[in-house]
C-alpha positions, 0 to 999 in steps of 0.5 A, a space after each residue: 105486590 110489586 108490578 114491573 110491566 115493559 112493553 114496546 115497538 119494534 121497527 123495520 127501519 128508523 123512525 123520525 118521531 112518535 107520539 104515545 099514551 102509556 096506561 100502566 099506572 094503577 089506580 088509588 082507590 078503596 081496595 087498593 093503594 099505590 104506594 110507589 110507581 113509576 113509568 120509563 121510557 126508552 129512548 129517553 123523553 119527557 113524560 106528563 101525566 093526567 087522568 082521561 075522561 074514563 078516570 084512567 092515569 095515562 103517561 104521554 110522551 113525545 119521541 123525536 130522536 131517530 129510534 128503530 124501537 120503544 121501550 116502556 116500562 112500568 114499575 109499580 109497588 101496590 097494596 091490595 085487599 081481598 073482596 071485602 063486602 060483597 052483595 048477596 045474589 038477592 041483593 042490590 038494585 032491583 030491575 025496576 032501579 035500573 029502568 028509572 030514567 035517573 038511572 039509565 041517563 046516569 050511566 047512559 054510555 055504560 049501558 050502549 053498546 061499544 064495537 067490542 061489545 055488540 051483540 048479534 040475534 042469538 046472544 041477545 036472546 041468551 040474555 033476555 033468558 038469563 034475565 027472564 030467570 033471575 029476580 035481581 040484576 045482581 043474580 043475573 049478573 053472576 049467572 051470566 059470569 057463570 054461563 060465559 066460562 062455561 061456553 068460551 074456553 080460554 085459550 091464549 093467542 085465539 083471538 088478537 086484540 081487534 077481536 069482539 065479542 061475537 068472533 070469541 062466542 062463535 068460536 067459543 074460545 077466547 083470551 080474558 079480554 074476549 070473556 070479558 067483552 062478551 060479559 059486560 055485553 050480555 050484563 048491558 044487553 040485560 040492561 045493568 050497567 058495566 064496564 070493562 076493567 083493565 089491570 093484571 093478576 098475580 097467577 098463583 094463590 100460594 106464591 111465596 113472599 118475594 118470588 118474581 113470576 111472570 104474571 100478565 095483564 088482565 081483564 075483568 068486568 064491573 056491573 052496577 047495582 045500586 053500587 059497583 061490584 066487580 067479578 073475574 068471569 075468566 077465572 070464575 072469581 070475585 076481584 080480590 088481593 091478587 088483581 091490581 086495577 089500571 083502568 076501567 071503560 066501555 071495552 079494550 079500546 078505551 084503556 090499551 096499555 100502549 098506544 101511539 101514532 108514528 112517522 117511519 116503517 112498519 112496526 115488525 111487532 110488540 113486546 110485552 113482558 108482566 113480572 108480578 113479586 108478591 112482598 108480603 
């Protein structure tokens, strides 16, 4: 597939400087391969790349002519492959692996809760039900997918990107990001390990080869057991060929796909535009 994700700010007035990190640069890694990519920025200004503590490819750059918006734009060419190998509901590390203290402090940051993520008395008691009915940590990890998509609807524009988990369950409704952040904080609050992954999704199964469609980002979740094994809770499906991975971390707030600090106006808003061309 190929990728071409612009985003950006505009101002109220002009701005004398800013100060940005971009990730919208996939990742290599076993289901998928990045054979080209590509960042440009607007107005123009050198770029540097390196990858931050989460593993994430962030593209950093400084803006120190006067501009009254910024433009990034991300283009990328990526290989991906369906599911593959994946784990049987009875399958993988049992709830005794999980509990070992080799395990819990290997993946410590992963099992805590993030602001995203915290849960309150009720979901807290959902989870220890859903663990109480399931012999493997596996098996309640797919029942709580299950169980999320069946209670929050999704709905775009219901919740804004400082949304968490709680807000989303309350008002049962929700974007990917929320789904998913109510996911990895009832996978956590069980005690399995997850993490919230960041990318986009081709919308259609049957897109024909090179038509360009407006896809969006996307978000999906990750849990360990035994090894890392990755679900779509928003659309009740495992990650496959039509998902490309970006970044992965404890919640939204650890792989944005645009942020920065600014000298000048307020920012009147931002403007997101994701075009996904499926080429063979």
């Amino acid at each position: 597939m190929r990728v071409q994700h612009k985003s950006g700010f505009d101002y109220a007035g002009a701005v004398s400087s800013s100060y940005n990190e971009a990730r919208m640069w996939p990742r290599n890694e076993t289901h998928q391969a990045v054979l080209d990519a590509r960042v440009e920025v607007w107005p123009p200004a050198r770029t540097y790349r390196y990858e931050d503590y989460w593993g994430t490819v962030v593209t950093a750059f400084d803006v120190h002519a006067r501009h009254e918006a910024l433009t990034v734009t991300a283009t990328s060419t990526v290989e991906t492959l369906p599911p593959g190998d994946l784990i049987e509901p009875g399958e993988g590390a049992s709830w005794a692996d999980l509990a070992r203290p080799e395990s819990v402090d290997r993946w410590y940051e992963l099992l805590l809760s993030s602001p995203r993520t915290v849960m309150n008395e009720e979901l807290s008691s959902i989870a220890a039900d859903i663990r109480a009915a399931h012999a493997t940590p596996h098996a309640a990890a797919l029942a709580v997918c299950e169980f999320v998509r069946g209670e929050v609807t999704y709905q775009p524009g219901s919740t804004g990107v400082q949304s968490d988990a709680v807000h989303a369950w309350k008002q049962r409704k929700g974007v990917c990001q929320d789904i998913s952040h109510l996911t990895v904080g009832l996978l956590r609050e069980m005690g399995l390990p997850a993490r919230y992954v960041s990318g986009y999704l081709h919308p259609s199964s049957a897109a024909a080869i090179g038509d360009s469609i407006v896809g969006q980002s996307h978000a999906w979740v990750q849990w360990w057991v035994g090894r890392w094994t990755a679900f779509d809770p928003t659309n009740g499906i495992p990650v496959g060929e039509r998902h490309v991975v970006v970044g992965r971390g404890r919640e939204y707030g650890d792989v944005p796909p645009l942020k920065g600090v600014y000298a000048g106006p307020g920012s009147t808003g931002q403007d997101v535009e994701v075009t996904i061309t499926r080429l063979r």
